[in-house]
N, CA, C and O atoms as CSV, one atom per row, in Angstrom:
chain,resi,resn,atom,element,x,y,z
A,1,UNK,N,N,-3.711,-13.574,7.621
A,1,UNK,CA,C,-4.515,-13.178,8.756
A,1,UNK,C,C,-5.916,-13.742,8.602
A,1,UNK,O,O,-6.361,-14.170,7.537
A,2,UNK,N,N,-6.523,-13.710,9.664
A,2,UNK,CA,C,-7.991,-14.592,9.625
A,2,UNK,C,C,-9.027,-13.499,9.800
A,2,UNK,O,O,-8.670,-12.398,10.219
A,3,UNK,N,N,-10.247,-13.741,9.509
A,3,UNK,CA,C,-11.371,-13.173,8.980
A,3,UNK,C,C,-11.382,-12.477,10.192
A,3,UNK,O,O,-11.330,-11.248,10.126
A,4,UNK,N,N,-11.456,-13.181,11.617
A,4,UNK,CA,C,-11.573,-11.952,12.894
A,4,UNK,C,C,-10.368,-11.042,13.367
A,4,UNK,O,O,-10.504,-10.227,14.279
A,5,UNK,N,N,-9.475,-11.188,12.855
A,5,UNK,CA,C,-8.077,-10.489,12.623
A,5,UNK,C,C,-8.715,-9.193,11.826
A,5,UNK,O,O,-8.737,-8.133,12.451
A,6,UNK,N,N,-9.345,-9.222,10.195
A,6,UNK,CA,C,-9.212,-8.642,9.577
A,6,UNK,C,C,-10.633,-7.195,10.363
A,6,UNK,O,O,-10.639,-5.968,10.461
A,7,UNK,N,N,-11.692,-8.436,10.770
A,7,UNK,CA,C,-12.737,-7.843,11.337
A,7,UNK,C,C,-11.953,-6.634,12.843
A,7,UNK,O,O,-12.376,-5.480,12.905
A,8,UNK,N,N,-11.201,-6.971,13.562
A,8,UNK,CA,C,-11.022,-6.677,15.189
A,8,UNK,C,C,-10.175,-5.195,14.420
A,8,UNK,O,O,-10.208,-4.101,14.982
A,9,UNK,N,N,-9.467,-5.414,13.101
A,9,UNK,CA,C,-8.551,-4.397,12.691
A,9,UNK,C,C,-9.569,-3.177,12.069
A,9,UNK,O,O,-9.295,-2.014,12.363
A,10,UNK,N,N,-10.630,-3.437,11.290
A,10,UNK,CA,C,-11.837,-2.736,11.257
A,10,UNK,C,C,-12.402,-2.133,12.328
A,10,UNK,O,O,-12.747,-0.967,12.136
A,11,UNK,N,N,-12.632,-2.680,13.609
A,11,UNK,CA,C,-13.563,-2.255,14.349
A,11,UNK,C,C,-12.271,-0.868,15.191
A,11,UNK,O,O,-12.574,-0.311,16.246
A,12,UNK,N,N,-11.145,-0.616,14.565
A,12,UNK,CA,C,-10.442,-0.083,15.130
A,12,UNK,C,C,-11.026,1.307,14.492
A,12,UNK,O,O,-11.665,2.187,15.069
A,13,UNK,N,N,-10.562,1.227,12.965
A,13,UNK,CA,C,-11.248,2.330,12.414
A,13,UNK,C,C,-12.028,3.042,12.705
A,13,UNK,O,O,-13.186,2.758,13.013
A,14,UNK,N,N,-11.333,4.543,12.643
A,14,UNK,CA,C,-12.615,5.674,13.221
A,14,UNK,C,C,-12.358,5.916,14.295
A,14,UNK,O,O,-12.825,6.920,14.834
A,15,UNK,N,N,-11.552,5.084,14.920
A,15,UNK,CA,C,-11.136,5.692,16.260
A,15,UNK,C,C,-10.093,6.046,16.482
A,15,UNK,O,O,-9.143,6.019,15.700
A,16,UNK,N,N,-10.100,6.491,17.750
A,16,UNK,CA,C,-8.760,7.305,18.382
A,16,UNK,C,C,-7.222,6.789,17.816
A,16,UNK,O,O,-6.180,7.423,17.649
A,17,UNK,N,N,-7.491,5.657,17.646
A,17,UNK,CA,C,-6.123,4.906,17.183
A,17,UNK,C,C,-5.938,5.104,15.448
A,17,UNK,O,O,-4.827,5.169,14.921
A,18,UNK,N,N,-6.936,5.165,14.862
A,18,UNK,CA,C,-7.193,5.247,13.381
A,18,UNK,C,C,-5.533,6.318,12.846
A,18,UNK,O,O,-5.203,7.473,13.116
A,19,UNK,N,N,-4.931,5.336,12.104
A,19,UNK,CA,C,-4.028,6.125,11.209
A,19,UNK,C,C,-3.384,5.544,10.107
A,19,UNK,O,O,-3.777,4.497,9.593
A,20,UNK,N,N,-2.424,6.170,9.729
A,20,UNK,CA,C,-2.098,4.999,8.888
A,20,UNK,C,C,-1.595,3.766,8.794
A,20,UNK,O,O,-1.568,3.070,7.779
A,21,UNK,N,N,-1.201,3.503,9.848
A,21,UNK,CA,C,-0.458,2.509,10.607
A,21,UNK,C,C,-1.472,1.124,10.457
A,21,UNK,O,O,-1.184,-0.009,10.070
A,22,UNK,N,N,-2.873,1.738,10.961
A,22,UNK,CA,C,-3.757,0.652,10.999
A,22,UNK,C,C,-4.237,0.512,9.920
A,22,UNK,O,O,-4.686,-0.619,9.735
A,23,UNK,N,N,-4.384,1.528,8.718
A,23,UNK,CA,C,-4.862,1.245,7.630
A,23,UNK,C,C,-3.990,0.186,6.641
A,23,UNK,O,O,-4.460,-0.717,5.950
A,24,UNK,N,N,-2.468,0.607,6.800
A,24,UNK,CA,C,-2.139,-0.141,6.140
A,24,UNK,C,C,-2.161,-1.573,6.789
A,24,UNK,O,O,-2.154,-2.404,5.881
A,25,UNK,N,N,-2.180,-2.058,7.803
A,25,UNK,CA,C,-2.000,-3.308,8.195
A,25,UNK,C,C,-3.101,-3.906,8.109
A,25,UNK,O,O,-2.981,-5.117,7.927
A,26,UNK,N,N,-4.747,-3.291,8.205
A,26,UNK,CA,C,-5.833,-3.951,7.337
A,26,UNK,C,C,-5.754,-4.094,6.221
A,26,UNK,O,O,-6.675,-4.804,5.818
A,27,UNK,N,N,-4.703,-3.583,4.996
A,27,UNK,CA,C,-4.727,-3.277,3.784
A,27,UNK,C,C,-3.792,-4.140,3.772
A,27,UNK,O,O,-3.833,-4.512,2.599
A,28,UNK,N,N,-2.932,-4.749,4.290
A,28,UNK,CA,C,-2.064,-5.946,4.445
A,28,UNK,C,C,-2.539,-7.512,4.225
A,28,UNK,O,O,-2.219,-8.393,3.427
A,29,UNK,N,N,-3.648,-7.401,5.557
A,29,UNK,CA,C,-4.304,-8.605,6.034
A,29,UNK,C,C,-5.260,-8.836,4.651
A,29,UNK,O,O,-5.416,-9.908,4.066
A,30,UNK,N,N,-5.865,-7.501,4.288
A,30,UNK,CA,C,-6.912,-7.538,3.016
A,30,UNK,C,C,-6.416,-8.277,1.477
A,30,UNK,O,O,-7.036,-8.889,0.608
A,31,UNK,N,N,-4.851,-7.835,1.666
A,31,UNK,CA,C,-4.844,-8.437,0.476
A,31,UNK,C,C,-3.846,-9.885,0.394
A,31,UNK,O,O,-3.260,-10.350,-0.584
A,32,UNK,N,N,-3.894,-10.300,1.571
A,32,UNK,CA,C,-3.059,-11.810,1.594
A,32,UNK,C,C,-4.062,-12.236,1.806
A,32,UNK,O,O,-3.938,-13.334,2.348
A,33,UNK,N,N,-5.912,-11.712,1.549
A,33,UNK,CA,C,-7.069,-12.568,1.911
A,33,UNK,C,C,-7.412,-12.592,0.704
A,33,UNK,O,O,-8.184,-13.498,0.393
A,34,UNK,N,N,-6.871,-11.409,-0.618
A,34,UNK,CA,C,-7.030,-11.397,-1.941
A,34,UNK,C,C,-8.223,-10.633,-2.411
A,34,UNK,O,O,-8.834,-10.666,-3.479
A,35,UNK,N,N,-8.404,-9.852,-1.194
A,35,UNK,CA,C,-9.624,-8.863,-1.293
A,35,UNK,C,C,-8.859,-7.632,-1.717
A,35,UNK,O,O,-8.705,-6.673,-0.962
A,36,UNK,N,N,-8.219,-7.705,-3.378
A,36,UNK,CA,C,-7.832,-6.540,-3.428
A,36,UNK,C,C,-8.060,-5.719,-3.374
A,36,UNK,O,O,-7.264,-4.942,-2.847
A,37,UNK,N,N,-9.590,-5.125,-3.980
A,37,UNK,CA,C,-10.390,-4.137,-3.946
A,37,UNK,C,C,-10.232,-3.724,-2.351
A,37,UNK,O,O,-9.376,-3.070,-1.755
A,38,UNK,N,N,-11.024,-4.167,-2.071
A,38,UNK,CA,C,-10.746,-3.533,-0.025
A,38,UNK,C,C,-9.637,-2.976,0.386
A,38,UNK,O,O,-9.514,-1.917,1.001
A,39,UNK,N,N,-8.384,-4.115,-0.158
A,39,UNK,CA,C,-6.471,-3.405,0.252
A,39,UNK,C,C,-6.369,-2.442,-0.072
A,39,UNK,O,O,-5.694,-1.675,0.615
A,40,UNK,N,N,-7.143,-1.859,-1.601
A,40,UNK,CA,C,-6.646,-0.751,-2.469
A,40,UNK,C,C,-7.544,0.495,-1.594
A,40,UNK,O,O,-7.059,1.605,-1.371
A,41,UNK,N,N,-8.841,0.103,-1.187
A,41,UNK,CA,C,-9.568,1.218,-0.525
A,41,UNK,C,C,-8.861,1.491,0.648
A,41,UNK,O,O,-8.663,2.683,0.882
A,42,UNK,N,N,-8.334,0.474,1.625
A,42,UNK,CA,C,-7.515,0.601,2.888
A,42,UNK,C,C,-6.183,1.829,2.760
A,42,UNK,O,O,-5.825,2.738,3.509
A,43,UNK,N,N,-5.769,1.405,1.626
A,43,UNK,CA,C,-4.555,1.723,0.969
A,43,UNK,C,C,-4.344,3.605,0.885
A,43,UNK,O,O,-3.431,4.328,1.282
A,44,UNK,N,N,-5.612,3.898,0.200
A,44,UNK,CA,C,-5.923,5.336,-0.023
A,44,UNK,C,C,-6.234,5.816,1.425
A,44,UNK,O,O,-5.766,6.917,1.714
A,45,UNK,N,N,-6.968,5.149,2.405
A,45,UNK,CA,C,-7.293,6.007,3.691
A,45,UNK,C,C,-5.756,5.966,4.355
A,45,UNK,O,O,-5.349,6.899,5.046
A,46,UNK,N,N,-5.045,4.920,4.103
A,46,UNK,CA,C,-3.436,5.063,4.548
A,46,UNK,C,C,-2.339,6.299,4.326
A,46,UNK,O,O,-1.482,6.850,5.017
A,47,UNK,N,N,-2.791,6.404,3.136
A,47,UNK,CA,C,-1.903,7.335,2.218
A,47,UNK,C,C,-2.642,8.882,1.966
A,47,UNK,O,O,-1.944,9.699,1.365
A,48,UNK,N,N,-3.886,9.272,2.356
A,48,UNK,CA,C,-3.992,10.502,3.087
A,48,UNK,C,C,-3.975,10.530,4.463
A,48,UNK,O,O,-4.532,11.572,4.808
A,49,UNK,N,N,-3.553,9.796,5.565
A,49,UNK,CA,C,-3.300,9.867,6.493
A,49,UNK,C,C,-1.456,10.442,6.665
A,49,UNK,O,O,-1.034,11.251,7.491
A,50,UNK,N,N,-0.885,9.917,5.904
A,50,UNK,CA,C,0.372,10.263,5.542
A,50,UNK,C,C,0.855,9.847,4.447
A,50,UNK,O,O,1.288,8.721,4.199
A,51,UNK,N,N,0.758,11.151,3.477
A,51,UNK,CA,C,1.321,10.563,2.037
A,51,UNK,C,C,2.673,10.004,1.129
A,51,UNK,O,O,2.872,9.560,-0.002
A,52,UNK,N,N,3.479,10.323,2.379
A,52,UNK,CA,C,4.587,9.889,2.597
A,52,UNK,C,C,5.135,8.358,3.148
A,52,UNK,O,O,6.292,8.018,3.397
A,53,UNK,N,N,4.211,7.778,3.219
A,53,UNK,CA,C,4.405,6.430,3.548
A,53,UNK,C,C,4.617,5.756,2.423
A,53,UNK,O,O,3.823,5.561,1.503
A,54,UNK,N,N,5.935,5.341,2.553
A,54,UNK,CA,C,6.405,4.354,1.258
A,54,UNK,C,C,5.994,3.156,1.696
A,54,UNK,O,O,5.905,2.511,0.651
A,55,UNK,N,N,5.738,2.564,2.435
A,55,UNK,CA,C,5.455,1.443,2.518
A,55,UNK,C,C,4.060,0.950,2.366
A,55,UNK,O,O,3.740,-0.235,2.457
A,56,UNK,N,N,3.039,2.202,2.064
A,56,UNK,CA,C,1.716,1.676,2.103
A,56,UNK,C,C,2.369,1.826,-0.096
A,56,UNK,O,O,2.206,0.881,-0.868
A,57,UNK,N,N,2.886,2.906,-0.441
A,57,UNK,CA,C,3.180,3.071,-1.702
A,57,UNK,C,C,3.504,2.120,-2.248
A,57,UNK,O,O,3.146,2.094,-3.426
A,58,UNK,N,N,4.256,0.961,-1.777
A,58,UNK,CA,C,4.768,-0.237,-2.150
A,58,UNK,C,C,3.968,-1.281,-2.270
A,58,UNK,O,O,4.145,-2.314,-2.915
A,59,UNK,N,N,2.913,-0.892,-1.490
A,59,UNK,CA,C,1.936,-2.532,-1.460
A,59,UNK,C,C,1.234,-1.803,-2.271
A,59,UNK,O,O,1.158,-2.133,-3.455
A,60,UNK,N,N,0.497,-0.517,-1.726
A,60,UNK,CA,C,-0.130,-0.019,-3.107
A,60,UNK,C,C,0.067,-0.714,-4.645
A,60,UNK,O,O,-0.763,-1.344,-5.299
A,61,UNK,N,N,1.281,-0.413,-4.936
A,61,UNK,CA,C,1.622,-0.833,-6.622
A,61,UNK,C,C,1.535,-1.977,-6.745
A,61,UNK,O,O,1.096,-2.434,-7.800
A,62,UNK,N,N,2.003,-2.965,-5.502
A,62,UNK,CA,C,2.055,-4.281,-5.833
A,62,UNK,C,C,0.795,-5.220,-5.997
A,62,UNK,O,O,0.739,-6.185,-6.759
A,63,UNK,N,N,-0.494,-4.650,-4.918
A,63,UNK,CA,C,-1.838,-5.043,-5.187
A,63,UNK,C,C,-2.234,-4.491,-6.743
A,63,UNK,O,O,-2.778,-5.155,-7.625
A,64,UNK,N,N,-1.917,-3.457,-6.793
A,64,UNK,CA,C,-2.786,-2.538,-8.320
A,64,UNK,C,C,-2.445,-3.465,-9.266
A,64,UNK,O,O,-3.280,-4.097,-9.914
A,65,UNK,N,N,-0.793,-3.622,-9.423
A,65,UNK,CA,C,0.101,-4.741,-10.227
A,65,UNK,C,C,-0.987,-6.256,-10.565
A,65,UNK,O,O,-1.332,-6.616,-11.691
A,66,UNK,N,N,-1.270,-6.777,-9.565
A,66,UNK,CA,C,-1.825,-8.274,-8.647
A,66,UNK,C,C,-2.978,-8.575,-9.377
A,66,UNK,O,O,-3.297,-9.596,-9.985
A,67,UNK,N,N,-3.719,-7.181,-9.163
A,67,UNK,CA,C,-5.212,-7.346,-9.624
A,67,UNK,C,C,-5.173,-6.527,-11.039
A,67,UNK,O,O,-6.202,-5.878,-11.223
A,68,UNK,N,N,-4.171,-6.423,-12.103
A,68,UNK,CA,C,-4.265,-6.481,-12.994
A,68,UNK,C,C,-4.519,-4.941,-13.552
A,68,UNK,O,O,-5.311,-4.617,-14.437
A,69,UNK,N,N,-3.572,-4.021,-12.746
A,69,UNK,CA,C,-3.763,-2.917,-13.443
A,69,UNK,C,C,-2.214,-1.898,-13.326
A,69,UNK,O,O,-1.883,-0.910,-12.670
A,70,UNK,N,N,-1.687,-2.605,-14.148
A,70,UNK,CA,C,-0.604,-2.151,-14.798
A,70,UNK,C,C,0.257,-0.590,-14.305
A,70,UNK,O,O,1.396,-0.380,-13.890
A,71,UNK,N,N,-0.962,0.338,-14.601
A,71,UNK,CA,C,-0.684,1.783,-15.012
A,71,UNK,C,C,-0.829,2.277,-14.116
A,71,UNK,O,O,-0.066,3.173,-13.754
A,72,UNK,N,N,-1.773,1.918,-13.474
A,72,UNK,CA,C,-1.989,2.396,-11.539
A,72,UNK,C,C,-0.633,1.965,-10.859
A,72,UNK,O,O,0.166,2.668,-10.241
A,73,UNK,N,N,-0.592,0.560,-11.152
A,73,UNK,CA,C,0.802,0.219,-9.974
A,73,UNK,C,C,1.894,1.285,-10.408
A,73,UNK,O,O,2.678,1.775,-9.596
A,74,UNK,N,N,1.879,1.560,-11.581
A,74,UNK,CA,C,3.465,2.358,-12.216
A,74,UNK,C,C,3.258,3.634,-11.376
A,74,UNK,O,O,4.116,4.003,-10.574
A,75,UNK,N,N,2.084,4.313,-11.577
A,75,UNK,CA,C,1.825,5.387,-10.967
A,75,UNK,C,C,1.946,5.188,-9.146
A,75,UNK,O,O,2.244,6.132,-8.414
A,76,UNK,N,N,1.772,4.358,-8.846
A,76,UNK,CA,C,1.905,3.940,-7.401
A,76,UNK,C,C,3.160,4.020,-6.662
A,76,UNK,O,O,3.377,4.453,-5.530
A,77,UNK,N,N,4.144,3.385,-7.759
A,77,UNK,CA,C,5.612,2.909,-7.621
A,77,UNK,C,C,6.109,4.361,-7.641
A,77,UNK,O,O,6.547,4.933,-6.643
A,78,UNK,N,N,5.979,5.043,-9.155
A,78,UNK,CA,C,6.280,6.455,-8.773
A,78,UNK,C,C,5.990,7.780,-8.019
A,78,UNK,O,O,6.430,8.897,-8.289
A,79,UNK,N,N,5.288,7.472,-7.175
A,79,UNK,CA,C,4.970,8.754,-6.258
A,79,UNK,C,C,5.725,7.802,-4.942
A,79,UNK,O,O,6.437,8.349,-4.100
A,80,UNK,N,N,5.422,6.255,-4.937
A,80,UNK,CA,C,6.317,6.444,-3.693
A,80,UNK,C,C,7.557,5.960,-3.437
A,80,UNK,O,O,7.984,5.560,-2.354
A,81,UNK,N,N,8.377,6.037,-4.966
A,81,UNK,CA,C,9.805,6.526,-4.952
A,81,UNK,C,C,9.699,8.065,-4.441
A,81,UNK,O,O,10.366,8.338,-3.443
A,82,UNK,N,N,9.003,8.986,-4.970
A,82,UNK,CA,C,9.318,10.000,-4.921
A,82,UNK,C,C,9.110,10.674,-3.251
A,82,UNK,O,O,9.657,11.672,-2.781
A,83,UNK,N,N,7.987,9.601,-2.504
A,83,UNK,CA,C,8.034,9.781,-1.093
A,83,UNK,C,C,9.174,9.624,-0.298
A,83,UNK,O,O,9.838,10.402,0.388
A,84,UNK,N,N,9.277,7.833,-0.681
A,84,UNK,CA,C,10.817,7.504,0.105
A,84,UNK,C,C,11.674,8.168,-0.450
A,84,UNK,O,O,12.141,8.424,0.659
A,85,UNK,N,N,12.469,8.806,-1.254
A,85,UNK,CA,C,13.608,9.720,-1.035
A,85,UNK,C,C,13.410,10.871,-0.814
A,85,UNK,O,O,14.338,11.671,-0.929
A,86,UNK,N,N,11.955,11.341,-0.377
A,86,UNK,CA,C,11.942,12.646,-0.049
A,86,UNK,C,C,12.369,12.041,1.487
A,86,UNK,O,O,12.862,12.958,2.143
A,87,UNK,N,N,12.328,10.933,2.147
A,87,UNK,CA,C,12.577,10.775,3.424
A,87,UNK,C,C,13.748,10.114,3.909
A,87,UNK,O,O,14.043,9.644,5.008
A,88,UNK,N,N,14.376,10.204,2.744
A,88,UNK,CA,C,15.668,9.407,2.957
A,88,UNK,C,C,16.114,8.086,3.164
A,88,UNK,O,O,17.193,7.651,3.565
A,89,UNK,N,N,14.224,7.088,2.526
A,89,UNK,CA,C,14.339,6.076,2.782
A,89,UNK,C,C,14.721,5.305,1.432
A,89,UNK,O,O,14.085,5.035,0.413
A,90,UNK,N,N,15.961,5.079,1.837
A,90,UNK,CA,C,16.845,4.204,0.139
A,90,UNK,C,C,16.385,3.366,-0.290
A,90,UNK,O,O,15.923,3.169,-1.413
A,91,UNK,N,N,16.488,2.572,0.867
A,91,UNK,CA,C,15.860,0.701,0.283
A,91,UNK,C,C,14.397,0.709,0.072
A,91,UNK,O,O,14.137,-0.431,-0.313
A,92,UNK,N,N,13.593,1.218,0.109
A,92,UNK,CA,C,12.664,1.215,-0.087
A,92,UNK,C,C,12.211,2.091,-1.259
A,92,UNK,O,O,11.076,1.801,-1.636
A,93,UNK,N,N,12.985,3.402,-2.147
A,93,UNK,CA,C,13.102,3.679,-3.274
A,93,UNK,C,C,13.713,2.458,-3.794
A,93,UNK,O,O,13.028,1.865,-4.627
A,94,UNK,N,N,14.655,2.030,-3.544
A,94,UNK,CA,C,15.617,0.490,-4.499
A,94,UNK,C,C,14.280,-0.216,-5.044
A,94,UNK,O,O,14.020,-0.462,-6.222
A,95,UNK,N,N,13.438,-0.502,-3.832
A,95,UNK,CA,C,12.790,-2.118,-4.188
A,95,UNK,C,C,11.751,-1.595,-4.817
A,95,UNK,O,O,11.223,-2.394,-5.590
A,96,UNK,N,N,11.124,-0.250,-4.757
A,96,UNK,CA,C,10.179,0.217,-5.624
A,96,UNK,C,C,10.814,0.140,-7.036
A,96,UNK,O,O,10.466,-0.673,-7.893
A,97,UNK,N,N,11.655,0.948,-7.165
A,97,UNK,CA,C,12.437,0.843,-8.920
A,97,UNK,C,C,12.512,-0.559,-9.449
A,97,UNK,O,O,12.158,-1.009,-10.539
A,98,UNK,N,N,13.018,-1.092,-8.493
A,98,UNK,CA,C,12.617,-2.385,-8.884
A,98,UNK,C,C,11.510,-3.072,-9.511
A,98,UNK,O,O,11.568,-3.897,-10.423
A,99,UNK,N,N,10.629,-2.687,-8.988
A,99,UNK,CA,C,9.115,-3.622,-9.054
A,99,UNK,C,C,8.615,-2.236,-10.386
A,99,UNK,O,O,7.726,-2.267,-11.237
A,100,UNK,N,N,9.224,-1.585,-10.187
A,100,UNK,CA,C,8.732,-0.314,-11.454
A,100,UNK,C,C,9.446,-0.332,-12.891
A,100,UNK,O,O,9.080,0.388,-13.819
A,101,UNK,N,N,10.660,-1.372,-12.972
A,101,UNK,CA,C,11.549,-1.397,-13.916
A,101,UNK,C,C,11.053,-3.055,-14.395
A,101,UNK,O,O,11.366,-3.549,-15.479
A,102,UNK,N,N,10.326,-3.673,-13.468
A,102,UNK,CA,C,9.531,-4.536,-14.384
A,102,UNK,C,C,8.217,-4.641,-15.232
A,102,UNK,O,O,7.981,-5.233,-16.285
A,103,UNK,N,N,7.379,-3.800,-14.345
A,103,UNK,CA,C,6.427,-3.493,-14.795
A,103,UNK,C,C,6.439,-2.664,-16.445
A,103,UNK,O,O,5.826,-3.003,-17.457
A,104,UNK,N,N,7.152,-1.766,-16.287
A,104,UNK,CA,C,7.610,-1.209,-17.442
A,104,UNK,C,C,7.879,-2.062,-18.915
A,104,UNK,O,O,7.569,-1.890,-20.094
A,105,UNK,N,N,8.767,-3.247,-17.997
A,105,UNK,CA,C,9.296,-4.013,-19.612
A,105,UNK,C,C,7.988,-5.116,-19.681
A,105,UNK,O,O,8.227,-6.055,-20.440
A,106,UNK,N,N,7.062,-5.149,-19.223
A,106,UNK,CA,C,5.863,-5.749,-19.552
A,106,UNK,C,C,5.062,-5.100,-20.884
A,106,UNK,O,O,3.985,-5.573,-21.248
């Protein structure tokens, strides 16, 4: 995504539309720009918006992973296994264990 992509997704924030939806998709754009720090802050306003979102849980671990912090991503991976099957979402526990069963043998 491009810098006014990332900007127009900001200027959303705070407003009526603000949820997690938009957080994570700035927290998306943020970190295929490699602004991990920012993804990871995006990331947290995502995930008290609904803490149950495995999918912000997933990028979560995988940025924490990215930018070099091991123990966070593990912790990341495991709360949102423990989201997605509280919601019955399989494949998305699968690909977390996944990315959590490597990290591990690191």
């Amino acid at each position: 995504m491009s810098a006014a992509s990332v900007e127009r997704l900001r200027a959303l924030c705070g407003g009526p539309r603000d949820g997690a939806l938009l957080r994570f998709a700035l927290a998306s754009a943020l970190a295929s720009a490699g602004e991990a720090a920012a993804a990871i802050a995006e990331l947290d306003h995502a995930l008290a918006f609904d803490p149950h979102y495995s999918a912000a849980w997933k990028l979560l671990g995988t940025v924490r992973a990215a930018a070099g912090d091991p123990a966070a991503a593990i912790v990341a991976f495991e709360r949102g296994i423990a989201a997605a099957n509280g919601r019955g979402d399989v494949q998305a526990a699968r690909e977390m264990s996944v990315l959590l069963r490597r990290l591990q043998r690191t």
